[in-house]
C-alpha positions in Angstrom: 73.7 117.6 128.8 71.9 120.9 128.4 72.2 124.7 127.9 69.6 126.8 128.7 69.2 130.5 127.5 67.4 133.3 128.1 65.1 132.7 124.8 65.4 129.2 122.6 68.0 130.1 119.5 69.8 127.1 118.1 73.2 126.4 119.3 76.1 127.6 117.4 79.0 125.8 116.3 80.9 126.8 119.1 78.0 126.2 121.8 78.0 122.4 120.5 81.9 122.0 120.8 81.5 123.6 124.4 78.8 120.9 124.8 80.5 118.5 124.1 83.5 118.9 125.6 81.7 119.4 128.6 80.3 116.0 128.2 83.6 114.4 127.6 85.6 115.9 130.1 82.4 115.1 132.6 82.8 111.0 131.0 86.6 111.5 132.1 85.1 112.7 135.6 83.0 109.6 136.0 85.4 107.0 134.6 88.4 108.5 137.0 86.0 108.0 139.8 85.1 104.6 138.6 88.8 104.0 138.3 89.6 105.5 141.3 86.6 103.5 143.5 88.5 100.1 141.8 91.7 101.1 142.4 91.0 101.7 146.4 88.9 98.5 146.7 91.6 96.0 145.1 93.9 98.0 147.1 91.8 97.3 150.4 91.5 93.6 149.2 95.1 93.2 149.1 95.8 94.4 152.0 93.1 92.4 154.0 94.9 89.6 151.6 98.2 90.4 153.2 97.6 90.9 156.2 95.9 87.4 156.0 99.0 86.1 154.5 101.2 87.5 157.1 99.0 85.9 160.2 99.6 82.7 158.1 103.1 83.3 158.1 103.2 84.2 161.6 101.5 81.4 162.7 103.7 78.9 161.0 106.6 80.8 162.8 105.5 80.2 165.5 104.7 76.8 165.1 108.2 76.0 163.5 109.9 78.0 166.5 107.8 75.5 169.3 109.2 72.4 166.7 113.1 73.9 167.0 112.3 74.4 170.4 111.0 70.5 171.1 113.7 69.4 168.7 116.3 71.1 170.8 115.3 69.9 173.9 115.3 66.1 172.1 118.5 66.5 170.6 120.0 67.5 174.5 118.1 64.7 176.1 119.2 62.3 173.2 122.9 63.6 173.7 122.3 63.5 177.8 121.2 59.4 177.2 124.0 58.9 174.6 126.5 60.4 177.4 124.7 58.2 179.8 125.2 55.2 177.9 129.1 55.6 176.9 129.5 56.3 180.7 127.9 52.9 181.6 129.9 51.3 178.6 133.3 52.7 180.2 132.5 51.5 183.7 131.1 48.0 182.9 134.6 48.3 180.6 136.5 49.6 183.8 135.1 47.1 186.3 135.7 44.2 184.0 139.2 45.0 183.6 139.7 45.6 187.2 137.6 42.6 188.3 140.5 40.4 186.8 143.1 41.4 188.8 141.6 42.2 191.8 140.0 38.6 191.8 143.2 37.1 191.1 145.1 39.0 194.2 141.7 38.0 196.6 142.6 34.3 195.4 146.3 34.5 195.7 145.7 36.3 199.4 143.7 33.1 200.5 145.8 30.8 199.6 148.5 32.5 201.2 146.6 32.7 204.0 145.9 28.9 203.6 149.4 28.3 203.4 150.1 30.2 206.4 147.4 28.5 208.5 148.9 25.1 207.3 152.7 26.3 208.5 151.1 26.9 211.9 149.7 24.2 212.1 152.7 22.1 211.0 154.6 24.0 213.5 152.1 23.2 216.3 152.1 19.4 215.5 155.5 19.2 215.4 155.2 18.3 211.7 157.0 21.2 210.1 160.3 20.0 208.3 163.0 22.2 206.7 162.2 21.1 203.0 158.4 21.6 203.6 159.0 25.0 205.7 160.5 26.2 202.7 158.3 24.5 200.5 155.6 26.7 202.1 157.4 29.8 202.2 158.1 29.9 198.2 154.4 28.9 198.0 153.8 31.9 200.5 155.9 33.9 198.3 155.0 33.2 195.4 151.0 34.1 196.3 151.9 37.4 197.8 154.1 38.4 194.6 151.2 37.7 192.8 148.4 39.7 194.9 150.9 42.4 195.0 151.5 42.3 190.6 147.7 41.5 190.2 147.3 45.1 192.3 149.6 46.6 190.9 148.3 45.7 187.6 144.8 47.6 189.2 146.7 50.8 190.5 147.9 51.3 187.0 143.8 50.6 185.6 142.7 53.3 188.1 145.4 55.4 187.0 144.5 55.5 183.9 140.9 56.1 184.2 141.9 58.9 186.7 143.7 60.5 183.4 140.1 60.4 181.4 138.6 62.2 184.4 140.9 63.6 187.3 137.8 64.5 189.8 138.1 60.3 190.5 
């Protein structure tokens, strides 16, 4: 730092404190600007360094979001087969329960119709005695209560299973 003046004296006591006041306060000048130039470049790197972060974090919202997404379009396809599968459990249930009687009442229908076939034909032949008419006709009788118990027995099933859903 220099002073100039008109002719070359010596500086006086106070021209020196000037002087160097002037160069400290000029230091403070350069070392705020310094400062300053620092302060604005970490400032720029963290925000390029958040704004980096926050594309991260974007990205792996978005890529969670597609995964809940897929997940819940799993879980209703799992719950869809699941529902599918009970379904099919109920009616192989259902059709095993009604198979039973309705098997029993087609057996007991043909052999009533046996029977009846057989009092024809004793009737025809000229066979057909009172003991073995009414031998037949409790036989008869007995075959047609059974059909008729045995379906029963499978109006009461469907009714049921009309209670679990009553669009059936």
């Amino acid at each position: 730092f220099a002073m100039y003046y008109a002719t070359p004296k010596i500086p006086t006591q106070d021209d020196l404190k000037f002087i160097e006041s002037s160069a400290h306060l000029a230091a403070i000048v350069f070392d705020n600007n310094l400062a300053r130039k620092n302060l604005l470049d970490a400032n720029e790197q963290l925000s390029k360094t958040v704004d980096e972060r926050n594309g991260q974090l974007e990205q792996a919202n978005l890529e969670l979001s597609g995964y809940l997404k897929q997940l819940a379009i799993d879980n209703k396809l799992q719950v869809n087969v699941e529902k599918a599968q009970t379904t099919k459990m109920l009616l192989m249930g259902f059709a095993h329960e009604i198979k039973t009687p309705v098997g029993i009442s087609l057996t007991a229908t043909s052999y009533a119709n046996e029977k009846i076939t057989s009092f024809i034909e004793d009737i025809n032949s000229g066979k057909l005695t009172k003991l073995g008419a009414l031998e037949k006709l409790r036989g008869l009788s007995d075959s047609v209560t059974l059909s008729y118990d045995n379906l029963v027995r499978t109006a009461a099933l469907i009714s049921k299973f009309k209670e679990i859903d009553p669009s059936f």
